[in-house]
Structure formats: structure tokens, C-alpha cells
C-alpha positions as a Markdown table, in Angstrom:
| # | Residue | x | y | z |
|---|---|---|---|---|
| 1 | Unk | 0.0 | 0.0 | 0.0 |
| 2 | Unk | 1.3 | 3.8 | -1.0 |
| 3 | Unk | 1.7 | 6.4 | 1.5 |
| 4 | Unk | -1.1 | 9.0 | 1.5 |
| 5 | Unk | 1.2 | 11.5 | 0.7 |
| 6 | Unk | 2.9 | 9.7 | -2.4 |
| 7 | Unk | -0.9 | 9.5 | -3.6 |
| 8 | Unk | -1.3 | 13.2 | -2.7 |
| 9 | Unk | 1.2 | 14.0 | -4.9 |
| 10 | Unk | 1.4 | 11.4 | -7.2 |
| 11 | Unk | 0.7 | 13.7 | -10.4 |
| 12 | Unk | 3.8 | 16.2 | -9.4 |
| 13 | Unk | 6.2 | 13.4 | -9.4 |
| 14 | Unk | 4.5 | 11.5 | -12.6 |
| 15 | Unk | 4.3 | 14.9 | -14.3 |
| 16 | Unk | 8.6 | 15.4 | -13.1 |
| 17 | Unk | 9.3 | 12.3 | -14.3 |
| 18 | Unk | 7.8 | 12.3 | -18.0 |
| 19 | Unk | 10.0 | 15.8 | -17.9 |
| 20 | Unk | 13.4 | 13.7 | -17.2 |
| 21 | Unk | 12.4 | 11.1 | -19.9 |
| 22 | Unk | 11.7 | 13.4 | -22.6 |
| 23 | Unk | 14.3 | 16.0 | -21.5 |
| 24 | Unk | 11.4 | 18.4 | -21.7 |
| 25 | Unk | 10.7 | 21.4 | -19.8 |
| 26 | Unk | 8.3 | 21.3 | -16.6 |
| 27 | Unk | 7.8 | 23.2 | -13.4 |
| 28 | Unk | 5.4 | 22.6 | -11.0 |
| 29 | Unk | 5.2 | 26.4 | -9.7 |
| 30 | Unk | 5.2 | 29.5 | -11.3 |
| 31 | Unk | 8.4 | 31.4 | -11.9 |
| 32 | Unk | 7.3 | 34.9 | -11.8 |
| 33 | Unk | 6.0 | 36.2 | -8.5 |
| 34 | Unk | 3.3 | 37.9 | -10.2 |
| 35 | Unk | 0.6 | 39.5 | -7.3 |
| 36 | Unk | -2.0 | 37.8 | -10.2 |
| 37 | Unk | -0.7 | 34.7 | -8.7 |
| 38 | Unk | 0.1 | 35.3 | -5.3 |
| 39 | Unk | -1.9 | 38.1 | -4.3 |
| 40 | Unk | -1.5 | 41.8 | -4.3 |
| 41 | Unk | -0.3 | 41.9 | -1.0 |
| 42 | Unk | 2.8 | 39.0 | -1.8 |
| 43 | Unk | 5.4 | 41.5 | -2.5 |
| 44 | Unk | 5.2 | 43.5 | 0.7 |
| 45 | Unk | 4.1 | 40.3 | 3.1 |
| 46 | Unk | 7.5 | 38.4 | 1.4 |
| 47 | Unk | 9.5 | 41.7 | 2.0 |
| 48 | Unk | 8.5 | 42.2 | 5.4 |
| 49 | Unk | 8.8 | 38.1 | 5.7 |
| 50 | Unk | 12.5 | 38.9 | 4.7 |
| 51 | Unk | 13.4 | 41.6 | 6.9 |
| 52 | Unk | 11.7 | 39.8 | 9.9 |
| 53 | Unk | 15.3 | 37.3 | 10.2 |
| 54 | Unk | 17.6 | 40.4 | 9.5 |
| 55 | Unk | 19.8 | 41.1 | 12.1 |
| 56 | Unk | 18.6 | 38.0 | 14.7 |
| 57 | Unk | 19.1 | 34.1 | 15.8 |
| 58 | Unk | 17.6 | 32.1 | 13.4 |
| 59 | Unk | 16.3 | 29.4 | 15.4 |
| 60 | Unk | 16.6 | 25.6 | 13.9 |
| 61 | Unk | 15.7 | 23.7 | 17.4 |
| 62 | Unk | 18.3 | 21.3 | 16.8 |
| 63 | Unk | 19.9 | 19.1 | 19.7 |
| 64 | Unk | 23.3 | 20.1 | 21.2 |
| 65 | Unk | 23.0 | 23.7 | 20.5 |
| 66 | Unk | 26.6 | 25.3 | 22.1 |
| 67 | Unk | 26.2 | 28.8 | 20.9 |
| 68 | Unk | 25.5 | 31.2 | 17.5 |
| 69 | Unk | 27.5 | 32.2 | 15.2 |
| 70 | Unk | 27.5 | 35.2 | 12.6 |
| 71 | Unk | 28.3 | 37.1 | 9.8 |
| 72 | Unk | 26.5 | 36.4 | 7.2 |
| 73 | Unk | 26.8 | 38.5 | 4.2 |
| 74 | Unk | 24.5 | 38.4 | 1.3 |
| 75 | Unk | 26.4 | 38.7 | -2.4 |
| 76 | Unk | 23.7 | 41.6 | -3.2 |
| 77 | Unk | 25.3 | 43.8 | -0.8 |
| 78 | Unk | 22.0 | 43.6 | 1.7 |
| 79 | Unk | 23.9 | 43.5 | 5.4 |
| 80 | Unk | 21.9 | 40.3 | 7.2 |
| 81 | Unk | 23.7 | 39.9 | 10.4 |
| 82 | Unk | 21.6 | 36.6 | 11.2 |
| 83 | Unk | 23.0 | 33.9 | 13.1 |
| 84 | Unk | 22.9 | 29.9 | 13.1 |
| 85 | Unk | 23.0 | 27.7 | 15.9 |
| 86 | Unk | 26.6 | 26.2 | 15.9 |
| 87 | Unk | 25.8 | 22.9 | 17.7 |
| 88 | Unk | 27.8 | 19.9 | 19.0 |
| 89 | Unk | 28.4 | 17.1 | 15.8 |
| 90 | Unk | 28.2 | 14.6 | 17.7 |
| 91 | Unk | 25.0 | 15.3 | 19.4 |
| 92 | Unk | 23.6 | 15.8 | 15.8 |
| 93 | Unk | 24.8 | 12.5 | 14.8 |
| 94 | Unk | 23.1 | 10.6 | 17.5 |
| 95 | Unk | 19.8 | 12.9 | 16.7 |
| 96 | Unk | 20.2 | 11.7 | 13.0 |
| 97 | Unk | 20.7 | 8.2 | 13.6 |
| 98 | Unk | 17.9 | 8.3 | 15.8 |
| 99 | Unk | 15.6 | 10.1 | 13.7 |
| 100 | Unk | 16.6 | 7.3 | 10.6 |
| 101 | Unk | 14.6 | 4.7 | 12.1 |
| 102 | Unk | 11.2 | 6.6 | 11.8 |
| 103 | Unk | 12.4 | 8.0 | 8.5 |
| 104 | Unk | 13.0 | 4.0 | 7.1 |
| 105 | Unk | 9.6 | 3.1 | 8.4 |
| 106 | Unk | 8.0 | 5.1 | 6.5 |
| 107 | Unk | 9.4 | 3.7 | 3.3 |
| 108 | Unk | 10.4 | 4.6 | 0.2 |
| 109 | Unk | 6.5 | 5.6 | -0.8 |
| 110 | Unk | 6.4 | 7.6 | 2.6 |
| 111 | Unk | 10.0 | 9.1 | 1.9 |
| 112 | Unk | 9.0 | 10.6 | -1.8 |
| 113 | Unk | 6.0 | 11.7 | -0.6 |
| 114 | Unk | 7.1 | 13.3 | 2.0 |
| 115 | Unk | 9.8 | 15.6 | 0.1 |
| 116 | Unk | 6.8 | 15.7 | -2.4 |
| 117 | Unk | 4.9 | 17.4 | 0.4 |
| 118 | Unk | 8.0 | 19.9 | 1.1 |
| 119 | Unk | 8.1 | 21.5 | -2.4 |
């Protein structure tokens, strides 16, 4: 039996993969950020979105956190000043390895429709 997700999604990923076998073009989302698509008020909700993380801790909630670090400069010349957790590797190991065993019961179905269900 498929994962409700794969089957949720099922068309995306048939649709991607004709794309690969024909070498054709396909995208499942729009490439312009036009406010016909989005909504008028896109632009200034995604710039305001933006400017929310400028200059603060962006917070991932990962195990084994042991401090922040900075610095971040964007190539467009916007200054960002955000900062990542810098954590412990081996405490984010552990947390992987962990985390693996609900990620392989899911299987392979679960697993594509689950980054399906990302995009």
C-alpha cells in the first residue's frame, strides 16, 4: 500500500518524471511572482517576511546547540547579520541516527511523498 502522501502528490512526481524522460521542460510552480498569482499583497508580506530574520538568531531547534555564530553577508550587498546555531556534531549525529529509524519506516513511498509534500 502507498503512503497517503505519495498518492497526494502522485501527479507532481509523474508529471517530473515524464519531464526527465523526454528532457522536456516542466515546473510545477510559477516562476514569476506575479501578485495575479500570489496576491497583491505578496510583494510587501515576502518583504516584510524577509526583513523579519535580519539582524537576529535564526532558530533551527536542533539538539546540542553550544552557541551562535554570525556574519552572514548576502552577495547583493544587503547586510543580514543573522545567526545559526553552531551545535555539538556529535549530538547531531546521534539525533540523525535516531531520527533514521522513523524515517526507514515510513518507506520509500512515505519518503518521496514526503519531500513531495516539502516542495
Amino acid at each position: 500500500m502507498t503512503h497517503p502522501l505519495l498518492e497526494k502528490h502522485r501527479a507532481t512526481l509523474e508529471s517530473a518524471l515524464n519531464a526527465i524522460a523526454t528532457r522536456g521542460y516542466w515546473t510545477p510552480f510559477p516562476e514569476m511572482p506575479s501578485p495575479k498569482l500570489y496576491g497583491e499583497a505578496a510583494p510587501d508580506e515576502g518583504k516584510r517576511a524577509f526583513e523579519s530574520h535580519l539582524g537576529k538568531q535564526f532558530e533551527l531547534g536542533q539538539p546540542g546547540q553550544t552557541g551562535w555564530h554570525g556574519g552572514e553577508a548576502s552577495p547583493y550587498g544587503v547586510a543580514l547579520d543573522v545567526s545559526y546555531p553552531v551545535c555539538d556534531p556529535d549530538t547531531l549525529i546521534a539525533a540523525g541516527l535516531e531520527a533514521m529509524k522513523g524515517w526507514q519506516a515510513v518507506g520509500a513511498d512515505g519518503r518521496t511523498g514526503i519531500c513531495l509534500e516539502i516542495l
